[in-house]
N, C-alpha and C positions, 0 to 999 in steps of 0.2 A: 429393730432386733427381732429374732424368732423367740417368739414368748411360749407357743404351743404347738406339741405337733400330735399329731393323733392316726397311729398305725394300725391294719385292720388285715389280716388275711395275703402279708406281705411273706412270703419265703417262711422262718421259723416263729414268726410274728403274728399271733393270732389276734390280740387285741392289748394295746399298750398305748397309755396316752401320757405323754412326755413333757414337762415342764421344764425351761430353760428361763436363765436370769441373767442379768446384764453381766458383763463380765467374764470371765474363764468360767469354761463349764468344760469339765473333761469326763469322759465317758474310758471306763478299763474293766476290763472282763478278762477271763483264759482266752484264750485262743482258739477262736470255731465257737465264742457264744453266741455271735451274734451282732460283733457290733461294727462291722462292714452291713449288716441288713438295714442296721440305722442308716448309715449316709446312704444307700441305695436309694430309702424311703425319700429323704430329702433331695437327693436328685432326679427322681422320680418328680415328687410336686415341684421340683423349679422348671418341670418341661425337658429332662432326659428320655431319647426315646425308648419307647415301654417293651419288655419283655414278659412275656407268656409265662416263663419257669418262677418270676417273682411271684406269681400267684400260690399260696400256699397251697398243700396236697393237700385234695378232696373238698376244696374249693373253687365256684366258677368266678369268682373276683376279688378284688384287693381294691383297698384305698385307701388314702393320705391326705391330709390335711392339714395345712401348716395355717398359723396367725403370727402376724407381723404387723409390731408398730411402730411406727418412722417420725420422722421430724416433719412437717408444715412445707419445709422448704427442699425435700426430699425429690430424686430423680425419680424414682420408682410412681411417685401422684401426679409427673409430670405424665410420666408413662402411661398411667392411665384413664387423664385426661386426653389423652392423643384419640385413646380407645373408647372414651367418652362411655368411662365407669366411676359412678362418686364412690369417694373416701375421706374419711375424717381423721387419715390418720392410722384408723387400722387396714389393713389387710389380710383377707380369709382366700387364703388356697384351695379346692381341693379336687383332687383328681382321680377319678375310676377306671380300670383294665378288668376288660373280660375276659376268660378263657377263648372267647371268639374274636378276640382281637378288638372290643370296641372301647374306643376311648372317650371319654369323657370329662371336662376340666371346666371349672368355673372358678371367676376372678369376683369375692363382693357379690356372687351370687348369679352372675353376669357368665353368660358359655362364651367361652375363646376358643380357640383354636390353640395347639402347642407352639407357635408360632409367635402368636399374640403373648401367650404366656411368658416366654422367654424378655421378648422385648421389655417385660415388666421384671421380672427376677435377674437380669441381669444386671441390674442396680442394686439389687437387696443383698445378693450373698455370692459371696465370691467362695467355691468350693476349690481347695488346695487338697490332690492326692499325688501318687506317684504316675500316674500319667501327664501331671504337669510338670514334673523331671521332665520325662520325654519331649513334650511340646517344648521348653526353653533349650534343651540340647540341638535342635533342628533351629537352625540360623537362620531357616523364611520365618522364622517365628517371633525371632529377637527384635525385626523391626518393628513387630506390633507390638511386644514392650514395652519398649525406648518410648514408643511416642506415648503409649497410655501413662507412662512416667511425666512427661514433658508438658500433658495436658493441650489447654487451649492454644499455647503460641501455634504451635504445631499444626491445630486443625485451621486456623487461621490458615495460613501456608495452605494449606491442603484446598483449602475455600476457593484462596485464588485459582490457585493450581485447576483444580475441575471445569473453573469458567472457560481458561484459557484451552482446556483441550477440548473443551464443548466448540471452541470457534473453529480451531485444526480440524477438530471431525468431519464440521459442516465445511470447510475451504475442500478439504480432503472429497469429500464427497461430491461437489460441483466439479473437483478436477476431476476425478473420476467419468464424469457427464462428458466432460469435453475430453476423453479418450486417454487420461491422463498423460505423460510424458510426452514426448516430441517421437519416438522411438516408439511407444503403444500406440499414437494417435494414428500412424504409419499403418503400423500392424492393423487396428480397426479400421481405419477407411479401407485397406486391403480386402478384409472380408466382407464390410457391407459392400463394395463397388462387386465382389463374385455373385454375391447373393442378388445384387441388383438385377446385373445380365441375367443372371441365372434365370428368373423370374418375367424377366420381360423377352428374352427371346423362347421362352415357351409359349408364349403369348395364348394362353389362356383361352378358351370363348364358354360362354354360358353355355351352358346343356351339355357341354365337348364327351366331358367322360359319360356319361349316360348314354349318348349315343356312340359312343365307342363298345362299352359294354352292350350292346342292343346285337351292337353289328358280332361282338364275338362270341354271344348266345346263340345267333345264326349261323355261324360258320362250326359249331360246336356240335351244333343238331342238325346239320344239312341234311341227314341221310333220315333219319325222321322225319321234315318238313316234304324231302322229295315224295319218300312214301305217304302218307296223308295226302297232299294236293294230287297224287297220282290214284289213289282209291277214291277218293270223292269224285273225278275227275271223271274216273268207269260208273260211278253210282249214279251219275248224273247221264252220259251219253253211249255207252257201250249198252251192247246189245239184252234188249227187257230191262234198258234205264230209266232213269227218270222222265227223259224227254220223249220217248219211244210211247209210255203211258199217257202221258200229259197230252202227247198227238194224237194219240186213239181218242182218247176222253173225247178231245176237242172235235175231232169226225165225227163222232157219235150223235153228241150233242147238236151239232149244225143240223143235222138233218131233219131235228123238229124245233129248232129252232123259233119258226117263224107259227108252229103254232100258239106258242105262249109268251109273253114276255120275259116270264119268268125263268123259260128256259133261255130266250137269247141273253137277261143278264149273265146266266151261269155258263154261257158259251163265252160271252166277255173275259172273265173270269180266268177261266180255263186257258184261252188265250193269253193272257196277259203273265196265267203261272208260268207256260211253254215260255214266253220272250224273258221273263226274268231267268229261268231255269239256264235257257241258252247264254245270257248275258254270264249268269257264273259260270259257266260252263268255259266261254272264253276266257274270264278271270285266272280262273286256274290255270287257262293251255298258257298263259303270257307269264303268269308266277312261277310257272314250272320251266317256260323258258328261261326266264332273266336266271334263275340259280345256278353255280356252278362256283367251284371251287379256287379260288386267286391265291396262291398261300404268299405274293408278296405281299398281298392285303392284309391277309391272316400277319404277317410279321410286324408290318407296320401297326398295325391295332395293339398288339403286343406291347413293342417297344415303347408305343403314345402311352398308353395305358402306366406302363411302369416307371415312364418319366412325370404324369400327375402325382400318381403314388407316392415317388418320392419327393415332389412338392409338398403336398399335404405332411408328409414325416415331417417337414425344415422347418415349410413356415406356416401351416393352418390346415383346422381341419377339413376343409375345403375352398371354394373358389375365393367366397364374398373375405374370409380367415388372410386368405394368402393374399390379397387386393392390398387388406390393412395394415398386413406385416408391409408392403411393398413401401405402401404412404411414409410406414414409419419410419425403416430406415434408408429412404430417400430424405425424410427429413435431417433425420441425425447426417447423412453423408453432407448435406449441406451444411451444418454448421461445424462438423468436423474440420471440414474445407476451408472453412475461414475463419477460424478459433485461436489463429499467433496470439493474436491481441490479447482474447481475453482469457487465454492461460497463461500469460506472461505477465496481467495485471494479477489473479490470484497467487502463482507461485511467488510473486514477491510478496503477498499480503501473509503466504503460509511461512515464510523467511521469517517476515517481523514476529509473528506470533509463535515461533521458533525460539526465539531470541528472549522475547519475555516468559517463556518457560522456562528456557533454560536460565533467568535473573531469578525467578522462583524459587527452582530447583535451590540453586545453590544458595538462597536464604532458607530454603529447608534445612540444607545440608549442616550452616552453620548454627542454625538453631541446635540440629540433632549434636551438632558438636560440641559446643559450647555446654548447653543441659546433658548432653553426655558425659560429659568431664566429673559434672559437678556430681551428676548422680552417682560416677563412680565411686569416687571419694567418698561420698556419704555409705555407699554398699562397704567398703572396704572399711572405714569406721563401726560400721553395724558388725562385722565380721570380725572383726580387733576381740568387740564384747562378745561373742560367739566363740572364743578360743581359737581364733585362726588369725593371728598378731601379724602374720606375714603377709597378708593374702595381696597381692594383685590383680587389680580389676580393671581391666581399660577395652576399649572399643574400637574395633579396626574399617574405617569405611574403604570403598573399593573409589577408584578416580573414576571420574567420565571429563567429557568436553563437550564444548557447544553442538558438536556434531552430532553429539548422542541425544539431543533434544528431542528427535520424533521416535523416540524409545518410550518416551517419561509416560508414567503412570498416574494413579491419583496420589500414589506416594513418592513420587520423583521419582529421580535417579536413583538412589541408596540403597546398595545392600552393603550388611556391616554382619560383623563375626563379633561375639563372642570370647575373650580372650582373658585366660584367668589363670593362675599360681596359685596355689596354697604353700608353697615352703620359700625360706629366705634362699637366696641365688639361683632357685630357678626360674628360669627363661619364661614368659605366658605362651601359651599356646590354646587352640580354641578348645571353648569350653566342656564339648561333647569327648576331648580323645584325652583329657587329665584328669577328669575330676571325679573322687568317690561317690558314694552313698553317703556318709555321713558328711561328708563335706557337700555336696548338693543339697542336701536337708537344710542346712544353715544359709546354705548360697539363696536357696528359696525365702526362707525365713527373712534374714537381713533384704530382698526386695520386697517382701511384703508389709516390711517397718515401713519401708520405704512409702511404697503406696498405701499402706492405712489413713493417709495425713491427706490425701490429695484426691483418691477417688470416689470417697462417701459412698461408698461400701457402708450396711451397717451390720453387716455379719460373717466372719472369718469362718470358715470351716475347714481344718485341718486334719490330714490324715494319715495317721504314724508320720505328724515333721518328725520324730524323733528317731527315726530310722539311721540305724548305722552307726548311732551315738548313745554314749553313758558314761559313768563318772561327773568329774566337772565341768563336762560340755552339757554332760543333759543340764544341769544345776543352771546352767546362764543361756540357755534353753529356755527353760521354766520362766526362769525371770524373762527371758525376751518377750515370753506371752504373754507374762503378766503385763509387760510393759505396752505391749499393743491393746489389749484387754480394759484400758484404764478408760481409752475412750468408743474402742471399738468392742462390740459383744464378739468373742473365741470361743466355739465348740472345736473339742481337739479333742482325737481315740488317742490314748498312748497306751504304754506299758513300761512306763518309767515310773518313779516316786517321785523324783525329781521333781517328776511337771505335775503329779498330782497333786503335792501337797502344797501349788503355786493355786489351783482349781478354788473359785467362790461358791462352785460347788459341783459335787459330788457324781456323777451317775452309776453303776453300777449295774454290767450286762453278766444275766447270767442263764444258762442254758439246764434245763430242769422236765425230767420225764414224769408223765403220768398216765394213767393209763392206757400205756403201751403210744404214747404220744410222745415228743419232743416239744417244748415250748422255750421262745425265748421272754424274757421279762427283763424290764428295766425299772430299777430300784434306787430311788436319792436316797445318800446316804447322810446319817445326822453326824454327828462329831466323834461320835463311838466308831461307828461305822467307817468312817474315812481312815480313823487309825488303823482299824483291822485291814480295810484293804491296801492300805501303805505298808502295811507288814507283809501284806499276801505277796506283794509289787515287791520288796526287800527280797522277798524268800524266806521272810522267818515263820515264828510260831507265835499266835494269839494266846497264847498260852508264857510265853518266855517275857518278863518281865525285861528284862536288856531287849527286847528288842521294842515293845511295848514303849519304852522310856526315850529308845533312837528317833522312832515315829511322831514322839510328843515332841521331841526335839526339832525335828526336821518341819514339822509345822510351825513350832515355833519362830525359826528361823524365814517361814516363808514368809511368816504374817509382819513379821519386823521388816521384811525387803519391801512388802506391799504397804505398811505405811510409814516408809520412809521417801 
């Protein structure tokens, strides 16, 4: 049960620390005091995601803290044994939001994640507002219901269920490998055999494109390369060239040669630059011959060039890349090739495991059937005492067949609708296109009797169930709460009397200015007090003795229902 909650700088909530007790606890206020800030807070620490504007004005954070003590044998210490957090029993929430969006949440003292948190409060408090209207009117939603009604049989079902499609995945996936159907396998060995040619009659050679690109950087700057080898060409042997000085040197030189050594090395010399000088000299006249423009050349170098190009697009990003694509799918062409056998042993094996999904399935199915039936009955008993004597409640599943097997889910085959009456001889029709606000109040209600017995929940929180209803519906209302309340803890907002004077105790939201501030405050009420606000709920006057004496009445009445 939520024993404590303690709110800090939440929306109109500056500082209010909240004590709850086993049993009905109803919180009522006017209207705009405040007491949608309460379950915000509590939804907030069960791990709803955080909004900036719950921060109250002219503060940079908020926070919440709830305490919770459970049973021994409670879901919620299993959960946090998983998260490997000790607990003896209690549990300390609490969670901070910054103006800068930072969040922070500790379980027992322990930082989780909102994620982590949830896995653990989704055992503790089951929160009922009007947007759980909406979720049970939407029919993908009614099979998670049904089966959270049904419990274990179901997940049992569900256990096998997953093994069996964990084998289909993996059959499924091997057929795949081997090009799946007789018809795809076709189709693929069609493209690996193009790709094959494709690949091998371009026949590749190392270094190819490099030297293709070489030769089309030459043919690109022909008129460049010509000028240059033709200026060096004059620098070397046109007239007062290189060679023209080198031959003077070298006359010059000879002629005292013989008187020093030193002069006939440097005659050597001089020599040897002339024959090199000449040597380039020819280099160039032969380089300046061989150039000359081929533009089928120039085409072909092109063409090669953009047929590599789009090698490397297909299959790699270059030679060694497209070698290994070649290996690979020459290997898959090969076993595509000769693959009858053993896609013909798998498709029979994915047949069988067909077959016991679909044996699954429909022990799902009559499970959901079977415990469908009975829960309806039970909803449509709960609603008898709810003031809806007529109600019909039954469940429509849709057909499949064997065939529909590699459809199945982890929830089978099953979709089912919703189908419900509130009045004697009319017809059911699904439950989103007939049915009120006060008759979905009740419709909720009577499934939540339902499940208080079965999913150890140990804390209802309800918000305005009393929507749409008043009179002697709220009155068996109240007692309905009271009657889930005996062993489950029920935090319920109303603004009925009805249901408050069914409350073991009191809360009291009330919205109060002070200097030039708004604050909300929450107030137990002692026995004075509950009368006065059972009058305020009536519409009468604190002051009027008949009405004073109706309030004493009507508590009296509750306390006789609650111990009888």
């Amino acid at each position: 049960m939520l024993s404590r909650l303690t709110i800090k700088n939440v929306a109109l909530i500056d500082n209010a620390d909240i004590s709850f007790d086993e049993g009905l606890n109803v919180l009522s206020g006017e209207t705009g005091a405040g007491k949608s800030v309460i379950l915000d807070s509590i939804n907030f620490v069960l791990g709803a995601k955080a909004d900036k504007t719950m921060i109250r004005y002219g503060e940079s954070e908020c926070m919440v803290k709830a305490e919770f003590f459970v049973s021994e044998n409670a879901k919620a210490l299993t959960a946090l044994q998983e998260l490997d957090i000790e607990s003896d029993g209690e549990i300390i929430i609490s969670r901070k939001f910054t103006d800068s969006g930072k969040n922070s949440i500790k379980v027992n003292g322990n930082t989780v994640t909102a994620t982590m948190l949830r896995r653990v409060t989704d055992s503790l408090v089951d929160v009922h507002g009007q947007s759980e209207h909406f979720f049970l009117l939407k029919e993908s939603n009614q099979l998670k219901m049904l089966d959270e009604v049904i419990g274990n049989e179901v997940q049992k079902h569900k256990a096998n269920l997953s093994v069996l499609l964990a084998e289909k995945w993996d059959i499924e996936q091997r057929i795949a490998l081997l090009g799946g159907d007789e018809q795809e396998r076709s189709r693929r060995l069609d493209i690996l055999q193009f790709q094959i040619n494709e690949i091998q009659s371009a026949d590749l050679k190392d270094g190819e494109e490099e030297e293709l690109l070489s030769i089309r950087n030459k043919i690109h700057n022909l008129e460049k390369i010509i000028s240059a080898l033709r200026d060096a060409s004059q620098a070397l042997t046109g007239e007062y060239g290189v060679l023209d000085g080198l031959h003077t040197a070298e006359r010059s030189v000879s002629t005292i040669a013989k008187l020093d050594d030193a002069y006939q090395d440097i005659a050597a010399k001089i020599e040897s630059l002339a024959m090199d000088a000449d040597d380039v000299s020819q280099t160039l006249a032969d380089l300046g011959d061989e150039l000359y423009f081929d533009e089928n050349e120039a085409d072909r170098v092109e063409v090669r060039l953009d047929e590599i190009k789009a090698l490397k697009r297909k299959y790699g990003a270059d030679k060694t890349a497209i070698d290994e694509y070649l290996q690979k799918i020459l290997s898959e062409h090969e076993l595509l090739s000769d693959c009858e056998g053993q896609y013909a042993a798998l498709t029979t094996e994915r047949n069988k495991i067909l077959k016991k999904i679909f044996k699954v399935c429909q022990g799902l199915t009559n499970v959901r059937k079977t415990q469908g039936s009975a829960f309806c009955q039970r909803v449509k008993e709960e609603l008898k005492t709810l003031n809806i004597p007529h109600a019909e409640f039954t469940i429509d599943f849709n057909e499949y067949g064997e065939e529909d097997a590699s459809r199945a889910t982890q929830n089978g085959l099953d979709s089912i609708c919703f189908l419900f009456s509130a009045n004697a001889g009319e017809p059911v029709k699904p439950l989103g296109k007939i049915i009120s606000g006060g008759e979905m109040s009740r419709f909720m209600l009577a499934i939540k009797t339902q499940l208080s017995a079965i999913n150890e929940i140990s804390t209802y929180i309800f918000d305005e169930i009393d929507a749409g209803i008043s009179g002697k519906t709220a009155k068996v209302v109240g007692e309905k709460l009271a009657d889930i309340a005996k062993n489950t803890q029920v935090i319920a907002v109303s603004h009925l009397a009805q249901i408050a004077v069914m409350s073991d105790k009191q809360l009291l939201i009330e919205k109060q200015e002070t200097n030039e501030k708004t604050h909300t405050q929450v107030k137990m009420l002692d026995e004075q007090g509950k009368i006065q606000e059972i009058i305020r709920l009536l519409g009468g006057n604190v002051s009027d003795e008949f009405a004073y004496r109706h309030a004493e009445e009507l508590l009296k009445q509750a306390q006789d229902y609650k111990n009888n």
